[in-house]
C-alpha positions as CSV (number, residue, x, y, z in Angstrom):
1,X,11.6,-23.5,-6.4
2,X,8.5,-22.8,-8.4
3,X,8.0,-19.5,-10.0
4,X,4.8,-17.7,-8.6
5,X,4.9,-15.1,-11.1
6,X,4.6,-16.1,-14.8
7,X,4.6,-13.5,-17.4
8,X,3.3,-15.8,-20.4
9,X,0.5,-16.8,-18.7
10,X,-0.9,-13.5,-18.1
11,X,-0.5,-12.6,-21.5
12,X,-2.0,-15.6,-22.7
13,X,-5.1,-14.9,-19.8
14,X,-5.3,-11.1,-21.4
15,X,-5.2,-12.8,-24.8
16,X,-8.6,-14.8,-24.0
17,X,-10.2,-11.7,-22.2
18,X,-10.0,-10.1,-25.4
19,X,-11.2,-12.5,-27.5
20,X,-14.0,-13.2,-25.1
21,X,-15.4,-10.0,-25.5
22,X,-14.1,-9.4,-28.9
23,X,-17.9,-9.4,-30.0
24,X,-18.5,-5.8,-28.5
25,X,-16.1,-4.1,-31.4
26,X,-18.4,-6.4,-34.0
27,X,-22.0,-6.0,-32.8
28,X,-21.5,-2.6,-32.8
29,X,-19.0,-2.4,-36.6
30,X,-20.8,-5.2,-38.6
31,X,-24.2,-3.9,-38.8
32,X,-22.8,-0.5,-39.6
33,X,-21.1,-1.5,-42.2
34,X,-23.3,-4.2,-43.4
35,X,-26.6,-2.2,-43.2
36,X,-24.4,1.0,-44.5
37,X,-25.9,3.3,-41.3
38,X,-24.8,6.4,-41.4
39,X,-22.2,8.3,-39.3
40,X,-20.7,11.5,-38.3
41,X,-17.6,9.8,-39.2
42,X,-16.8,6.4,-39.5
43,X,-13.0,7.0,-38.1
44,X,-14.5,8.7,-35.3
45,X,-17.0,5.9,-34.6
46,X,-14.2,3.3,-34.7
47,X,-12.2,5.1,-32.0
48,X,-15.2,5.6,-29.5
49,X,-15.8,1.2,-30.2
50,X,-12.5,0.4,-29.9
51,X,-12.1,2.9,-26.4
52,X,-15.5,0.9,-25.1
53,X,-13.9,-2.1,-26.0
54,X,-10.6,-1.5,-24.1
55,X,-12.4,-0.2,-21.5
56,X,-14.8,-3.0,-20.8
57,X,-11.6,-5.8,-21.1
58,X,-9.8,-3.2,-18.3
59,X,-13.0,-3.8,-16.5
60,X,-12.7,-7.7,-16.3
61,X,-8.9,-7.4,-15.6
62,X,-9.6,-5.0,-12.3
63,X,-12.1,-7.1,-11.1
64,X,-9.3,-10.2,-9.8
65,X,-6.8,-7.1,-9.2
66,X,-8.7,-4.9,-7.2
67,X,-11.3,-5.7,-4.8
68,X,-12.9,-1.9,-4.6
69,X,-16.5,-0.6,-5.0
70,X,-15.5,3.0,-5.8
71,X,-13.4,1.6,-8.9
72,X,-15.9,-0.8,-10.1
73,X,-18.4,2.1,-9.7
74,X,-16.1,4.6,-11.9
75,X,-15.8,1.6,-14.2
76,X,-19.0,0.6,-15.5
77,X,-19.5,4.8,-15.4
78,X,-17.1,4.3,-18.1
79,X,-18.7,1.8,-19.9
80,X,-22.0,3.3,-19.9
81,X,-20.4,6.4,-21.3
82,X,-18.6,4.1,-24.0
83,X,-21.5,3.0,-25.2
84,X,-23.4,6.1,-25.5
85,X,-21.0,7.7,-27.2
86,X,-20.2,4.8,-29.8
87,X,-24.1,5.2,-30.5
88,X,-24.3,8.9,-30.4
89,X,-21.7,8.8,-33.3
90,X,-24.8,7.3,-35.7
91,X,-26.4,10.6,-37.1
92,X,-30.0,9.2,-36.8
93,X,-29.3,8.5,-32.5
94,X,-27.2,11.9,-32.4
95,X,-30.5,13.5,-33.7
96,X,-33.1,11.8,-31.8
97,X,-31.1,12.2,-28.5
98,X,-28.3,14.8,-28.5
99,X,-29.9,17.4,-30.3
100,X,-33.2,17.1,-28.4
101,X,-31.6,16.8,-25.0
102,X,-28.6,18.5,-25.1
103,X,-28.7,18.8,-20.9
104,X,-29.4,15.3,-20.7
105,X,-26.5,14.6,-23.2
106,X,-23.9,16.7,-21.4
107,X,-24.3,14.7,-18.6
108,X,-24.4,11.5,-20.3
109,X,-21.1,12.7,-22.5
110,X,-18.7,14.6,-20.6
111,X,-20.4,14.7,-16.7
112,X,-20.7,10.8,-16.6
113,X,-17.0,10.1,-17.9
114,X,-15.7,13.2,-15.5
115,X,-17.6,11.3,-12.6
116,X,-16.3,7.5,-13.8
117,X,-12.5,8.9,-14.0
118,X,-12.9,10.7,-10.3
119,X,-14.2,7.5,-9.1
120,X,-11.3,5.5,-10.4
121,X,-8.5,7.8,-9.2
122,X,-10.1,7.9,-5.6
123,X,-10.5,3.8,-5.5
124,X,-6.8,3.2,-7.2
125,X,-5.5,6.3,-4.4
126,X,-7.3,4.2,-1.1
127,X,-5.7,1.0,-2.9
128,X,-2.5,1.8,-3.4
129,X,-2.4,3.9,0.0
130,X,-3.5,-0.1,1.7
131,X,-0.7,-1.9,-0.5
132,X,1.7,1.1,0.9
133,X,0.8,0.8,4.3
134,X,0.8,-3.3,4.1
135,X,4.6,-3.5,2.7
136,X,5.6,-0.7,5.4
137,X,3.7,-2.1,8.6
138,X,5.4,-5.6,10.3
139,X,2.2,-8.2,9.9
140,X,2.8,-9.5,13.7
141,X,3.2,-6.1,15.6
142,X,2.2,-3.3,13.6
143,X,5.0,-1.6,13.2
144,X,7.1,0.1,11.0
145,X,9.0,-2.2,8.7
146,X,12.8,-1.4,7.9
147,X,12.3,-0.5,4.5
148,X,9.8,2.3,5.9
149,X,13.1,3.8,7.7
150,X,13.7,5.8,4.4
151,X,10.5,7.6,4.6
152,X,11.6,9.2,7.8
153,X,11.6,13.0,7.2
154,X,15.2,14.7,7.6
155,X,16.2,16.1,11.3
156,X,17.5,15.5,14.3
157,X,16.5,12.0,16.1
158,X,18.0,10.2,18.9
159,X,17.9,6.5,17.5
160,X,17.6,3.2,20.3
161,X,18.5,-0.1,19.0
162,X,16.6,-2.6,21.3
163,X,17.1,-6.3,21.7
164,X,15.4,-8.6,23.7
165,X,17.2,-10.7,26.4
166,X,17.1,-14.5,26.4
167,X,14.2,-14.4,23.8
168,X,15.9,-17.5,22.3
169,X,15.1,-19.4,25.0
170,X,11.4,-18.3,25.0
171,X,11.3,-19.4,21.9
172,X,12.9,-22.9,22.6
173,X,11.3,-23.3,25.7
174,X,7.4,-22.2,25.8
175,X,6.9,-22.3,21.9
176,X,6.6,-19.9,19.2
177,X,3.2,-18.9,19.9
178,X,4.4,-17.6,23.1
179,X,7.4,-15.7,21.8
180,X,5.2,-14.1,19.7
181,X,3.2,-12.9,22.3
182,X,5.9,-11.5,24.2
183,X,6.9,-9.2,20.7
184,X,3.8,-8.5,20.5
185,X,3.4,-7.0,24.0
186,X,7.0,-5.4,23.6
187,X,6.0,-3.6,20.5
188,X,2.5,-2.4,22.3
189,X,4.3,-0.8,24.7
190,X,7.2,0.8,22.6
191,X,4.6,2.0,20.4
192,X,2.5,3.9,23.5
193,X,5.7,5.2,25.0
194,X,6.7,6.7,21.4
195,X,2.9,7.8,21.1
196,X,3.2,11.7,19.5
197,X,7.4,11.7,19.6
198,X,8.5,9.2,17.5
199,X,8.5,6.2,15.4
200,X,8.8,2.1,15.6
201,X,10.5,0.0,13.7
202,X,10.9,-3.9,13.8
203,X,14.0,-4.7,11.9
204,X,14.8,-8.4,13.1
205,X,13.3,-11.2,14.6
206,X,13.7,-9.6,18.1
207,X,15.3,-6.2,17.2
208,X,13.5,-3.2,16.9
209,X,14.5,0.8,16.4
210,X,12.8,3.7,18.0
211,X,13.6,7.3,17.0
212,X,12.5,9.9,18.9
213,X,13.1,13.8,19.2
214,X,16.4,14.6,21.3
215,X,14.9,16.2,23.9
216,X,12.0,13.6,24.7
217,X,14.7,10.6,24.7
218,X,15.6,10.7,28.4
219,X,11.7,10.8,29.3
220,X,11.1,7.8,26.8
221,X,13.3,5.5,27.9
222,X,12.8,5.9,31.6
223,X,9.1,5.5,31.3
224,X,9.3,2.3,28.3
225,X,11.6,0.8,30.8
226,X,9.6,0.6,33.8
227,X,6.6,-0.7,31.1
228,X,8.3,-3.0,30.6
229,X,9.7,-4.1,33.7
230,X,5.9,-4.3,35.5
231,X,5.5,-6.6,32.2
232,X,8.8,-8.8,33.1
233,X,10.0,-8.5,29.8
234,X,14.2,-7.8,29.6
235,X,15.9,-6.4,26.9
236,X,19.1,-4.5,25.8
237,X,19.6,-1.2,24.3
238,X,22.1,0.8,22.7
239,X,21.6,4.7,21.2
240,X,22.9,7.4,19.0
241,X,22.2,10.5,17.4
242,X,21.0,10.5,14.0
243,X,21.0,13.3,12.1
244,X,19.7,14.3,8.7
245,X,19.2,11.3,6.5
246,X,21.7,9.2,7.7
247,X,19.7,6.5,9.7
248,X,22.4,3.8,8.5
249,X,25.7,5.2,10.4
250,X,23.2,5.9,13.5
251,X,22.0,2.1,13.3
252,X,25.7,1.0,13.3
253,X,26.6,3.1,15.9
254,X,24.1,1.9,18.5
255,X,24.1,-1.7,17.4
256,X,27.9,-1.1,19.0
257,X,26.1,0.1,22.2
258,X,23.7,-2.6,22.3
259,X,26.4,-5.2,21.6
260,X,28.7,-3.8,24.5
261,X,25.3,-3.4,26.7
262,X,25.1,-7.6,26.7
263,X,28.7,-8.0,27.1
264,X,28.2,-6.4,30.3
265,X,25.0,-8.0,31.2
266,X,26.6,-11.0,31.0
267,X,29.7,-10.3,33.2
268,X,27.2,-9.1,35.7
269,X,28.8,-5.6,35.9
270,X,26.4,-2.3,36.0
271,X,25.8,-1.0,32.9
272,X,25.0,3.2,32.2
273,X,24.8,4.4,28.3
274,X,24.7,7.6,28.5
275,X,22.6,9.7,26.0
């Protein structure tokens, strides 16, 4: 198989990006030196280029990375600031504007940069929170993913381990599209019953996990089971207690109930797990 991700090329695409805009550090460094200008301090002048320069190649990185408003915003804040620093640094501009606007120039100087920083870490916070929620959240029925079962906070949970019944032959019989419906509508209606109590998972094709608080279990499966019997959707269940962190003995534990829950489905004998 193909790779999709190819470290050489994007250092050869960051290589071009900088030599793209590799004029900024020499329209602003040749005439300086060319024309001898004169400068606070040439080191310092240097530094506040070469920051500008980084900072407008980060800009044209983000731009295919990240599609938000609040970070391009904070960006070309940034850049703004780069630049009037860079020609603040030339004595004859540090005159003209700094020293006769020294309001103006803290707010240009430090306000601006303060302002392009708290717009970056607000837009790169409401990204990553969208990537986290997007790897945590199942795409088809919006909810929990397994991997988001090591976020759950320590306590005492009971854990259910559902299964749906003949969902095979769904499948093979009305179609995909129609299976997926039926998950969809199963996970609608364990995600109302769970509401304010507990949490969903989907873990498996047709396998999901709800934990709940102990003493709202009895109520939660009594009411998702009649849901989902007005719905005519079947499934099996098994249960156990989970305590503390570990979610993985729990998981074993009922997927024994659930197992022995089908075995007696299908020798048509009743069935009671109690909790």
């Amino acid at each position: 198989m193909k790779t999709l991700f190819n470290d050489s090329q994007i250092y050869l695409d960051l290589t071009r990006r900088a030599v793209r805009f590799s004029f900024v550090p020499i329209a602003f460094i040749i005439p300086v030196i060319a024309l001898s200008i004169p400068v606070e301090s040439i080191y310092d002048y240097l530094l506040e280029v070469t920051r500008l320069y980084c900072v407008i190649i980060m800009a044209s990185v983000t731009e295919n990375l990240v599609n938000s408003r609040v970070i391009r915003v904070g960006i070309i804040l940034a850049i703004i600031n780069g630049f009037y620093d860079a020609l603040t640094e030339i004595i004859y501009l540090e005159h003209v504007i700094s020293r006769r606007f020294p309001f103006a120039d803290a707010l240009v100087d430090e306000a601006l940069l303060i302002g392009a920083y708290g717009c970056i870490i607000y837009g790169l916070f409401r990204h990553l929170s969208t990537v986290n929620k997007l790897s945590l959240t199942d795409n088809l029925t919006q909810c929990y993913t397994r991997t988001a079962l090591k976020l759950l906070p320590r306590g005492s949970y009971q854990l259910f381990y559902f299964d749906l019944d003949k969902f095979k032959l769904i499948n093979d019989t009305k179609g995909h599209n129609i299976g997926d419906k039926v998950l969809i509508l199963f996970a609608r209606r364990l995600m109302r019953c769970c509401d304010e109590i507990g949490y969903v998972f989907r873990v498996g094709g047709d396998e999901f996990i709800a934990i709940v608080a102990p003493d709202k279990a009895e109520k939660f499966i009594d009411v998702f089971t009649k849901a989902c019997e007005i719905d005519g959707i079947e499934f099996s269940y098994g249960t156990a207690i989970y305590e503390g962190n570990q979610y993985k003995k729990a998981i074993a534990e009922a997927d024994e109930n659930l197992y022995d829950m089908k075995q007696f489905k299908a020798s048509n004998f009743p069935y009671n797990l109690e909790l």
